[in-house]
N, C-alpha and C positions, 0 to 999 in steps of 0.2 A: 846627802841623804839617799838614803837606797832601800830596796822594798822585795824582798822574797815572795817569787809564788810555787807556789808548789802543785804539778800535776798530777794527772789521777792513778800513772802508773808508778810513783815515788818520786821520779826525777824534779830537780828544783831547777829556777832561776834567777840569778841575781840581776836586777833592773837597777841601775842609778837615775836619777831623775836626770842628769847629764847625756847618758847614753838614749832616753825616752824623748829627751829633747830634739836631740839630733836625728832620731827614727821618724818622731812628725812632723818634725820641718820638711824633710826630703817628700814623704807622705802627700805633707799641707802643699807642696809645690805642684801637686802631680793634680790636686784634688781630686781626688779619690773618697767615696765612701769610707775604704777602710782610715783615711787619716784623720775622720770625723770620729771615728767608732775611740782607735789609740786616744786621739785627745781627750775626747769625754771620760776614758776609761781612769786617764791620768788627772781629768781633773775629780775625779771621785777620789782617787787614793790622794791626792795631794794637796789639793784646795789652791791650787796655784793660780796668781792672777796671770803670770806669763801665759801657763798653758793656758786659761782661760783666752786671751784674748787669741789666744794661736787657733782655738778652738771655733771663735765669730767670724775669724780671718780665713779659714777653712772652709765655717760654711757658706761666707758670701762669694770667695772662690768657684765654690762647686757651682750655686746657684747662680753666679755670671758663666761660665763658661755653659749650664744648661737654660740660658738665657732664647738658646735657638731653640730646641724645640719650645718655647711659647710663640715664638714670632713664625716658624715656617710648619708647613703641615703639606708637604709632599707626597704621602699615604694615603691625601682624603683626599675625595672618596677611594676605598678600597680598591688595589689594581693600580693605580693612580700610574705607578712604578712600573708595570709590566706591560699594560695596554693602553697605547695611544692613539686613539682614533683619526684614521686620514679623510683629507676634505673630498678624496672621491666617494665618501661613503657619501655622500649629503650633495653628489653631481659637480664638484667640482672639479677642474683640472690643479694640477699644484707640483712643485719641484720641495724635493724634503734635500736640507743641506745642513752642512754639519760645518760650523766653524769653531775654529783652536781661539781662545782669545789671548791676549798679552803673556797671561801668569799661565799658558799654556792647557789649558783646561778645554775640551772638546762641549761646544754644548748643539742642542740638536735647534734648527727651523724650520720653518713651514712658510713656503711662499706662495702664496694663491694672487694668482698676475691674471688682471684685464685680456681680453683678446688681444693679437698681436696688432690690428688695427687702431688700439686704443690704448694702449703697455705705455709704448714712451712717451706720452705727453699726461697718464693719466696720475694724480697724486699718488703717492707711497705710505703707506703710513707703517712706522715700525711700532707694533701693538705687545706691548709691557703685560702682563698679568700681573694676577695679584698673588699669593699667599697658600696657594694650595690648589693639588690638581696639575692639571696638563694643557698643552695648547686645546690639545683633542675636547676640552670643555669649554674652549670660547670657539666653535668650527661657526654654531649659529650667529651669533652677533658678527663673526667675521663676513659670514655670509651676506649677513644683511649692508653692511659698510659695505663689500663690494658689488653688491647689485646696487642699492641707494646712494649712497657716497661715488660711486664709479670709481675707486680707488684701488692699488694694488695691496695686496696686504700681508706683512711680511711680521710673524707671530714667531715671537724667539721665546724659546723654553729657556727656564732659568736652572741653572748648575744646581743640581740636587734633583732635579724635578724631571720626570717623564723619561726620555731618551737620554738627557745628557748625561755627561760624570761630574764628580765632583760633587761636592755639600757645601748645601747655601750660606749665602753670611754678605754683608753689608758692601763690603770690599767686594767680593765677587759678584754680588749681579751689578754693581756699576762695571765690572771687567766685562761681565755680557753683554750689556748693555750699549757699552761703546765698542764691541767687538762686531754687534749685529747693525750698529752706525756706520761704521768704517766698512763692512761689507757692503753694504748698500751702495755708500759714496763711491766705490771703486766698480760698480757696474755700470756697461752702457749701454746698455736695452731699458732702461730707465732712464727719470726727467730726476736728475739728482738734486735740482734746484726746489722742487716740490716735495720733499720727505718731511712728514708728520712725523711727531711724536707721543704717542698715545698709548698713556699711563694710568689704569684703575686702582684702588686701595693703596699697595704697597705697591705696587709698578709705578703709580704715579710719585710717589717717593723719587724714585731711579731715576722719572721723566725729570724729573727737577733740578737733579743731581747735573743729565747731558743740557740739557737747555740755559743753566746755570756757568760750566764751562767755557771762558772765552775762544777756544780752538772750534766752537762750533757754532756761534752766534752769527756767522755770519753764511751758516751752511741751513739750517731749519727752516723750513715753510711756516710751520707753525705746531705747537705744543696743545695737546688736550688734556685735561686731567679730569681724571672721575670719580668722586668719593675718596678723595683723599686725607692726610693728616698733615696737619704743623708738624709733628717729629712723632718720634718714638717715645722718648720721655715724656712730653703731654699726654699721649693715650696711656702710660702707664699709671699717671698719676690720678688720671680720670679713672680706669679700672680698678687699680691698688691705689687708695689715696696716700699710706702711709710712705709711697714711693718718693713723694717731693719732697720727701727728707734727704734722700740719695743725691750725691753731688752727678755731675756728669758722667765724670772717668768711670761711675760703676755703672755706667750702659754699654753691652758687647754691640747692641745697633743703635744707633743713632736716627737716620733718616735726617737731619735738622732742614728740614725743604723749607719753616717759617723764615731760616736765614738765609738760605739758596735761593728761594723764590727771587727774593732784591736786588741779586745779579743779573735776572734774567731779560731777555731782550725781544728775543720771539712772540711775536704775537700767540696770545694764551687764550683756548677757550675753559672757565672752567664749571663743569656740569654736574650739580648738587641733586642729590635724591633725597626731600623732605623729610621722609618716612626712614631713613637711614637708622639702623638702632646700632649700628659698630662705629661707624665714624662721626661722631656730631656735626650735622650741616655746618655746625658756627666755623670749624676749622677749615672747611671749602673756602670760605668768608673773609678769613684771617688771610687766607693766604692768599686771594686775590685783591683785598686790600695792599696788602705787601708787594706783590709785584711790582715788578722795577719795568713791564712791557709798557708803550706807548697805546699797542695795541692790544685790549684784555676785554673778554667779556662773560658774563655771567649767566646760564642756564638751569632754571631750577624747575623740579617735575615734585608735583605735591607728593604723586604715589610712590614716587621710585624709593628701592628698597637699595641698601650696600649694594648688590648683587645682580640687582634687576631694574637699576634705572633704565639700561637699555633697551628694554621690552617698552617703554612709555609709550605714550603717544606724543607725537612729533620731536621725537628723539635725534631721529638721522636728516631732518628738516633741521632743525637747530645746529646742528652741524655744518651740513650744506652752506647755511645759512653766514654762520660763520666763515667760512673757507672763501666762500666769494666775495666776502669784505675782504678779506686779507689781498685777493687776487687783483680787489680796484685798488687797493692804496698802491700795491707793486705797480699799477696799469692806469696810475690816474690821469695821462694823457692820451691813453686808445685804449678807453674802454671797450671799441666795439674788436678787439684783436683777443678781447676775454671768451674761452668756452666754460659758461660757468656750469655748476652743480644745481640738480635740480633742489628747488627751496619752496 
């Protein structure tokens, strides 16, 4: 079967439904708009269930591979991309370092280190962001963990976002991730025995991902997470309900931390904001029920919002709080050889 069209300056063209096959297939491989546009076009002249289904195959195609712009948003706010704010604008000192990770991808850090009096022996935390933005938009919360917490604070931009290169995806910020790990563990003007890992919304995803790892279970001080998710697939089917129709395979991210969590070893603090309207407190919940840690404990703030638990009150107290349980189980025979955090 074959189909004449004819243009507007006389010339014609012979189509077989053969040759239109093999045009959207190639098309439907690339997903591409145009191989959505062919298909449709061909299932009007033809009524064909092939191209029909080549046509739903097309569009769940395009709509997984644009699966990333709903999960990352590196533009917001505006600038996001071009201006990254330094911790000396806000009086701090800070070393800005650039590490190449595995799959070779340069992404940019920000390390804001204790006095030199107080550097090696003071905890580390490698601080995860979430979802959108730049390190340059957590400088204050850093601030505060390093004057209250007394800790170093070592804030890795994620690949797509701020200074780095490269574009975001599931596989790559666990490759940051464990690139800003491995940097840390190989410096020694640090206590490399004390490095936090501390992970908000989607960072805490990635925190669960290294904490989950056996190569590192026996290297972590201890793991924080804050307003996080069971997975990717639960929050999509909580937003799109008709999503929990979708098998697995047609998720480009995952996240799955509700199974990761079970692996994990390191003592876990994890710190829920009531008032959260993006992540459901219950999945903070879920997931520290599931934890596989000995040592795991619960911090809930009625007012804290996704965004702004950390503004609460006795926020970096409950922290503190945490970190020097962790320090007497390590130190349950000289306790007084402990300098704890204030609580």
């Amino acid at each position: 079967m074959s189909t004449t069209i004819e243009f507007s300056d006389g010339t014609t063209m012979r189509w077989s439904v053969k040759q239109g096959m093999n045009a959207a297939l190639h098309l439907c491989c690339r997903t591409s708009s145009a191989s959505i546009l062919i298909l449709l076009l061909m299932y009007i002249l033809y009524s064909s269930w092939t191209v029909l289904l080549l046509l739903v195959f097309a569009v769940l195609s395009t709509l997984y591979q644009y699966q990333d712009t709903f999960l990352y948003y590196p533009d917001q706010p505006e600038s996001s991309r071009v201006f990254v704010q330094t911790p000396n604008t806000i009086g701090l000192s800070y070393e800005n370092i650039f590490i190449r990770t595995k799959d070779g991808v340069k992404v940019n850090a920000v390390f804001i280190k204790q006095p030199p009096s107080k550097m090696a022996t003071a905890p580390t935390i490698l601080f995860l962001h979430g979802n959108a933005g730049n390190v340059g938009h957590r400088l204050i919360n850093a601030k505060a963990l390093h004057s209250f917490c007394g800790c170093n604070i070592f804030l890795l931009e994620w690949r797509g976002f701020g200074k780095s290169d490269g574009l975001a995806s599931e596989y790559g910020m666990k490759m940051d991730a464990e690139g800003g790990l491995e940097f840390l563990m190989s410096r020694d003007d640090i206590d490399r025995r004390r490095i936090i890992v501390y992970g908000r919304s989607l960072g805490g995803g990635v925190a669960v991902h290294l904490a989950s790892l056996k190569k590192y279970h026996d290297k972590l001080f201890a793991v924080i997470l804050e307003n996080t998710f069971t997975s990717i697939p639960s929050m999509a089917h909580l937003l799109f309900p008709l999503t929990k129709y979708l098998p697995l395979f047609c998720y480009r991210n995952k996240f799955l931390s509700d199974r990761d969590i079970q692996s994990t070893v390191t003592p876990t603090l994890f710190i829920s904001g009531l008032a959260d309207s993006l992540v459901p407190p219950e999945m903070v919940q879920t997931l520290y029920s599931l934890s596989g840690s000995s040592i795991k404990r619960m911090e809930c703030f009625e007012n804290g919002s996704h965004n702004g638990t950390w503004q609460c009150y006795g926020y970096y107290e409950a922290i503190n709080r945490f970190l020097n349980e962790v320090l007497e189980h390590l130190h349950p025979n000289n306790p007084s050889s402990i300098t704890k955090l204030p609580s």
